[in-house]
LOMAR-453995 format. One record per residue: x negated, y negated, z of N, C-alpha, C in turn. Coordinates in steps of 0.05 Angstrom, whole numbers, plus 5000, padded with zeros to 4 digits. Each point is the difference from the previous one (the first is absolute). Layout:
% LOMAR-453995
XYZXYZXYZ
...
***
This chain:
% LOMAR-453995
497511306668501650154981498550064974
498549804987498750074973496749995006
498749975025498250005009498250194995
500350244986499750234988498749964970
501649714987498649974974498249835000
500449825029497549734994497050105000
498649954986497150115006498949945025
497850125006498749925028498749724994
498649904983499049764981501749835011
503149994980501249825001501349985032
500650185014500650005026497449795022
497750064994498149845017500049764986
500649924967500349724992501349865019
502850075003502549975013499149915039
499050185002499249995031498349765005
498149964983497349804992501849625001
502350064989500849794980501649925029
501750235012502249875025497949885018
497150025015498849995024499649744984
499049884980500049814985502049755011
502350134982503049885000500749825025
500050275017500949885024500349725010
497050005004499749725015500649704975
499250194983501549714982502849924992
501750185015503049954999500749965031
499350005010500249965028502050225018
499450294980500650155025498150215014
500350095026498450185014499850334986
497650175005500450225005501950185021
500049845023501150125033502549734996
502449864984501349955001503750054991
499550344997502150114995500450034964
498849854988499649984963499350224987
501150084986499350284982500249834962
498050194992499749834962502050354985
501249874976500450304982498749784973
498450214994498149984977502650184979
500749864975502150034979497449964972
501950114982497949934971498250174986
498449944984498650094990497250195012
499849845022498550205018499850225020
502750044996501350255018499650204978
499950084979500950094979496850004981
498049915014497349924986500249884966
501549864997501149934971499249745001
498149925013500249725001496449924979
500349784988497949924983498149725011
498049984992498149745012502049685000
503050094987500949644992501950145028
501750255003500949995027500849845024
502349945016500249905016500250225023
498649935020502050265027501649885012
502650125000502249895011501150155037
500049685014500550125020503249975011
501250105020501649925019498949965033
499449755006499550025036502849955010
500150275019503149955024499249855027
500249765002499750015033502449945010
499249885030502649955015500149675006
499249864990498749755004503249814989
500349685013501849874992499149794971
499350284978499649784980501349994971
500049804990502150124968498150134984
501650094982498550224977498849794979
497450205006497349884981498950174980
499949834983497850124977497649974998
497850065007497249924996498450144981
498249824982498150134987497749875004
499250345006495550095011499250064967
497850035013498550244981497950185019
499250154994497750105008498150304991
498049954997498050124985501949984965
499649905000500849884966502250104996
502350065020502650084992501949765011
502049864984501949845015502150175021
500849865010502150165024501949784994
501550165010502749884999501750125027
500049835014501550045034502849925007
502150145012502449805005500450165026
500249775010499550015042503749925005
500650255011502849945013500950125025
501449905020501250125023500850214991
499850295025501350194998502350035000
501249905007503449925013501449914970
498349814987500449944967499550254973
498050175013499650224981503350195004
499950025024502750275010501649824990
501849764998501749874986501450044978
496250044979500449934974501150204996
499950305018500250244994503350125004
500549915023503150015011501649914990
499749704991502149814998499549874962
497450055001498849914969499649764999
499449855025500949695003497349934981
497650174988498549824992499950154970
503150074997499750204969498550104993
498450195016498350225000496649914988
500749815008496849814988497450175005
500550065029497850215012501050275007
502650085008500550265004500450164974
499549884981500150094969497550084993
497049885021497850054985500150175012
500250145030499050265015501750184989
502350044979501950224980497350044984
498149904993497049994983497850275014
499450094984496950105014499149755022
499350115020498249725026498850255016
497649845015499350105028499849755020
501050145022499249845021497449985017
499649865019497049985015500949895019
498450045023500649845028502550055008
501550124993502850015007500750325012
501549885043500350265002502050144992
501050245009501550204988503349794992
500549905029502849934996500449854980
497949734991499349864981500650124977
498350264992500350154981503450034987
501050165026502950104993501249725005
499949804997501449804992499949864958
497550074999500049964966500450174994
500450295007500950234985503249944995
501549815018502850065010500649684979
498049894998501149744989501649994963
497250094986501250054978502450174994
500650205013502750135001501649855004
499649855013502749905019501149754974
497449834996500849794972501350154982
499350174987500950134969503150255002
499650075033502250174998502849964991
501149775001502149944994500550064966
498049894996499449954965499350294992
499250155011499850334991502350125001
500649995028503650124995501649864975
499349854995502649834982498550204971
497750054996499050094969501450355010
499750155014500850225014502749974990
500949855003503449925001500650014963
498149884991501049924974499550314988
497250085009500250344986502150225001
502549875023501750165014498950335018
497249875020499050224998500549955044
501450225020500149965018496450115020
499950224991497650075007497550004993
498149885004497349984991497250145006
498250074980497950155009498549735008
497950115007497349815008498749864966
500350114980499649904980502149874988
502949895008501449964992500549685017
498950085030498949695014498649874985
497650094991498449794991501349874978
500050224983501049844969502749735005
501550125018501949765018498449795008
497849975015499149775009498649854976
498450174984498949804979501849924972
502150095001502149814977501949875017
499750065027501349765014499249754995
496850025008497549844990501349864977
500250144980500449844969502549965003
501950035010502549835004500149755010
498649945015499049725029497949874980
498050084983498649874988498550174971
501249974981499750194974497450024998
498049734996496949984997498950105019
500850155019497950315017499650134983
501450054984499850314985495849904983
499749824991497550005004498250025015
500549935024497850075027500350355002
501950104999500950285009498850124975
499349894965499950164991496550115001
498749755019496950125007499350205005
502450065019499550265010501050234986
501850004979500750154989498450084974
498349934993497849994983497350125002
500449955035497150035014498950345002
497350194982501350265008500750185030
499149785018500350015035503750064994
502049944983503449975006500850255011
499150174987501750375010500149945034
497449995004499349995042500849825006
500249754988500949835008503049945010
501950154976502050105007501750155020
498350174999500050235025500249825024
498049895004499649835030502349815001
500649874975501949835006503350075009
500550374993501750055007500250105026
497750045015499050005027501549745012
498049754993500249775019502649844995
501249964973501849935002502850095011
499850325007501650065004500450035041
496850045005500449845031501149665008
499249864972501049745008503050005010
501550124981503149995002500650165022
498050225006500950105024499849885029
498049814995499149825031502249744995
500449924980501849885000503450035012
501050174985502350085006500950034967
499049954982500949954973502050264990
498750255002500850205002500050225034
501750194987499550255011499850314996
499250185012500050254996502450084999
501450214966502250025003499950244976
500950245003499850244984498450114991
496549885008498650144988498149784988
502049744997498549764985500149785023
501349744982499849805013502549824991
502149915016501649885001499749705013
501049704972499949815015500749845020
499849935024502449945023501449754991
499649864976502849784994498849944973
502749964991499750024970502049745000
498449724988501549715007502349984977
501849934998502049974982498949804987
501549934969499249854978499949755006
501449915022499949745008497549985020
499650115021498649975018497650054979
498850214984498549914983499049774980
502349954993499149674987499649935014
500849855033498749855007497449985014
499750305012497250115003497349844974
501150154981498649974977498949664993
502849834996499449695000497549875020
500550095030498149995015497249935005
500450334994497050145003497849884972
501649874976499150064977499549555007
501949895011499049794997497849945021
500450145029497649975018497950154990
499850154980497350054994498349774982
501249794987499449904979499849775009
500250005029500649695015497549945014
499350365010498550025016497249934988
499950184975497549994982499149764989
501449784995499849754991499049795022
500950135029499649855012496950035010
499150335005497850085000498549894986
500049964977497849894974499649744993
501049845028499549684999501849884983
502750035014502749914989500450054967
498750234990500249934968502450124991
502049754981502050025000500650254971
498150134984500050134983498750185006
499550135029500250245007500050214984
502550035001501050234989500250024963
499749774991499650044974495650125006
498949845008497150115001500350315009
501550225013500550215005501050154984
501549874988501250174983498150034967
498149805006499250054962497750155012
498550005016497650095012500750355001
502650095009500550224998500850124972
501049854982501750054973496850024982
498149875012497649944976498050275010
500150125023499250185003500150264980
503150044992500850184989498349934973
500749764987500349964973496450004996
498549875022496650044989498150304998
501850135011499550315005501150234986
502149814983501950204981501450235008
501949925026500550195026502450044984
502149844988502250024996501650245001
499150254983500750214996499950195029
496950005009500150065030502149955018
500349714999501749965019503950144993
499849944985502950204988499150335017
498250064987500050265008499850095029
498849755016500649945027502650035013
501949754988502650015005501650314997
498950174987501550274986499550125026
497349944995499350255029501849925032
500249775007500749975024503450054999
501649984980502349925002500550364998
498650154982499850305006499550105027
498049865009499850135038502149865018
501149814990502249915019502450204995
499850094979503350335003499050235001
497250095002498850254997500450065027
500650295007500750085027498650285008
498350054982498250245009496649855012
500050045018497049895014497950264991
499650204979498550125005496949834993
500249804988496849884994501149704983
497349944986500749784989499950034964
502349764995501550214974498449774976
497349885000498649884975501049704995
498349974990500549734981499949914975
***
């Protein structure tokens, strides 16, 4: 999907780093496993302190792992989970979008065949859709453009967890955002369609369920404590998690003097979530 922006460089890093990987996590090339490379290096934004962040899918009977490599002077950062656990997180949110939240991100995949593919296209949709119809809902808006998806999925985002809006505002900063944009109203808007999230309906896009206030709370309670359950548990039981997440993203803003940016961030998206003319993209 964003394979278009990764450099050829960082693409053979990537390739260099999985033939690597492999055997040190103990899965095969020829054992059904596909990686989505997420982060800073899809996006060539990444610096010498950098981590490359991966996702490996296999089909193997094992729990979800975190591992950290390095290689050629970059740390990695790996989290190895059953496929059956990725489509979960995505359907049901059983893992509060821990990982079907990173592929809603710029990613590319590798090793992974087609069907593979249209399974992470379908996943992030499927986590966030509920939570987009409900922002859809609050705009009182029935029909949606393709730019009116996205902006739905990423303040969904900041509804489920407010401290994205710093990860999201990298890219909003970055001067790659205009295309970046563009594509994202491409891919995110296939997600919801492989999903079921939406449908084709007047011209636009209509959502196929829109959860009531209750079924949303408790969606929401959920998704918001299995993410924070999950992540703590990932990081070697650390019970302050989510306080380390949350200042790590809040200090981003404040060492960069984003503050104002990020307001002007919020202006822009909550503008493309009611804007209903698709002729282009309307600035930041």
């Amino acid at each position: 999907m964003y394979r278009t922006f990764m450099s050829q460089k960082n693409s053979d890093f990537v390739i260099r780093a999985l033939t690597y990987l492999t055997g040190e996590i103990g899965v095969r090339a020829d054992d059904g496993s596909f990686w989505v490379c997420y982060g800073s290096f899809v996006l060539n934004q990444q610096t010498p302190e950098s981590d490359l962040d991966l996702l490996c899918i296999h089909n193997q009977t094992r729990v979800i792992q975190r591992i950290q490599s390095s290689f050629e002077g970059h740390s990695v950062t790996i989290y190895l989970l059953n496929k059956n656990d990725f489509i979960s997180d995505g359907r049901q949110q059983l893992l509060g979008g821990y990982f079907s939240g990173k592929v809603l991100n710029p990613y590319v995949t590798f090793l992974a065949p087609q069907r593979d593919k249209d399974i992470v296209v379908g996943v992030g949709g499927a986590f966030i859709g509920p939570f987009a119809a409900a922002i859809a809902k609050k705009q009182g808006r029935e029909i949606a453009t393709r730019t009116n998806l996205v902006a739905d999925s990423v303040l969904a985002r900041f509804y489920l967890c407010p401290w994205y809006r710093s990860y999201f505002l990298r890219y909003y900063i970055a001067p790659i955002f205009p295309r970046l944009w563009e594509k994202m109203k491409e891919t995110i808007t296939l997600s919801f369609l492989e999903s079921g999230t939406v449908r084709r309906d007047s011209g636009g896009f209509r959502y196929c369920h829109t959860p009531s206030n209750e079924e949303l709370h408790e969606k929401t309670i959920a998704a918001v404590a299995r993410f924070w359950a999950l992540g703590s548990s990932l990081h070697g039981g650390m019970p302050n998690f989510p306080v380390f997440y949350i200042q790590k993203a809040e200090q981003f803003v404040i060492d960069k003097n984003l503050e104002n940016r990020c307001a002007k961030m919020m202006q822009f998206l909550h503008k493309q979530s009611i804007y209903q003319d698709e002729g282009g993209f309307y600035g930041t």
